[in-house]
N, C-alpha and C positions, 0 to 999 in steps of 0.2 A: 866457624866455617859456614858457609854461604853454599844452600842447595838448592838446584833448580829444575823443575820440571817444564816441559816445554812440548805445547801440542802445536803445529801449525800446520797450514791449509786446511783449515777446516772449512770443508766448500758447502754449501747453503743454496736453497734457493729458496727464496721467500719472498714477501710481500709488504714490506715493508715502504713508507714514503706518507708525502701529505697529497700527492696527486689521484687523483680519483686511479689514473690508468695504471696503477703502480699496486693499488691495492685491487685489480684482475689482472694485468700480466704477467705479476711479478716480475725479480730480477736474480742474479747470481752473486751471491756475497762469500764471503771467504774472512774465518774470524782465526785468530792467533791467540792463544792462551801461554802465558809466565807465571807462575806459583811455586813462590818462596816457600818453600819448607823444611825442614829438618829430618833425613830418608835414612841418618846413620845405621839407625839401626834395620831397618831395611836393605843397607847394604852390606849388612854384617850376618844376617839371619836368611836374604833371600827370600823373602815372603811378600806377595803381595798386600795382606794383613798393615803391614807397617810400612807403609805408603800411600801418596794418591795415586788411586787407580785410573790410569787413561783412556779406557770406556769410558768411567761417568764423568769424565771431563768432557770428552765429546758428546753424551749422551746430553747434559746436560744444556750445551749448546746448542743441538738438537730442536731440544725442547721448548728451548727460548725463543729462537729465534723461530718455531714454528708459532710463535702466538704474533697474529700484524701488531705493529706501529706506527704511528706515524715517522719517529726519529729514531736512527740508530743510537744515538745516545741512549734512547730508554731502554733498547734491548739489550747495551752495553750494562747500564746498570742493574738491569734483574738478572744479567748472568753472573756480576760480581755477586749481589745478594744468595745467590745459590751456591755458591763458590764458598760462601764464609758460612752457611750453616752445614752445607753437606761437609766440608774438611776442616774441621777444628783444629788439625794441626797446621793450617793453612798461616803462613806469616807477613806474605805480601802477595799484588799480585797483578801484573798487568794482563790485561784486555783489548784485544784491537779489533773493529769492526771493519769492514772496508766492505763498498758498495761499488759495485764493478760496472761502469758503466751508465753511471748518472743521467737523469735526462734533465743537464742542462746545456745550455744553449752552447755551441763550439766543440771544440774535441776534448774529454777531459777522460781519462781513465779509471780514474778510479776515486772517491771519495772517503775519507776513512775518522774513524773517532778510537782515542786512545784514552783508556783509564787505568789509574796505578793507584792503588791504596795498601 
């Protein structure tokens, strides 16, 4: 059996980029978290105990994405790396960044990086 946890919109605003104007204006990001896990018993006992808790999923997005970068990909990957030591029960897990309103040149909405391990 296949269990899934699922945080999304989690909205940001941060400072991430390689443009100098990016790292004092910042921008508005909004990341999505998927974490495979196994909650059986969690949904048999009712306990938050025996599951991932959805605060420190968000918390730790938080946390991440409050440290600058220059690339969403890096922030992508220190939030997977916290993902696999804070939840050992943890079994897969995708990661979506999305940077809302890019500054580049034309109309583009949104930019985004996607990680699955």
């Amino acid at each position: 059996m296949k269990h899934l946890i699922e945080v999304s919109g989690i909205e940001v605003f941060a400072y991430h980029g390689c443009m100098e104007e990016e790292s004092r204006l910042g921008g508005k990001y909004i990341v999505d978290i998927q974490l495979e896990t196994n909650f059986q018993k969690a949904a048999e006992t009712d306990e938050l105990i025996d599951t991932i808790d959805y605060v420190e999923i968000r918390q730790i997005v938080v946390e991440e994405m409050a440290i600058r970068s220059k690339l969403i990909e890096h922030v992508g990957h220190r939030i997977l790396q916290r993902f696999q030591k804070a939840f050992p029960v943890l079994h897969r897990s995708r990661i979506k960044v999305r940077k809302l309103n890019p500054p580049i040149e034309g109309v583009v909405k949104e930019v985004a990086i996607v990680i699955e391990a």
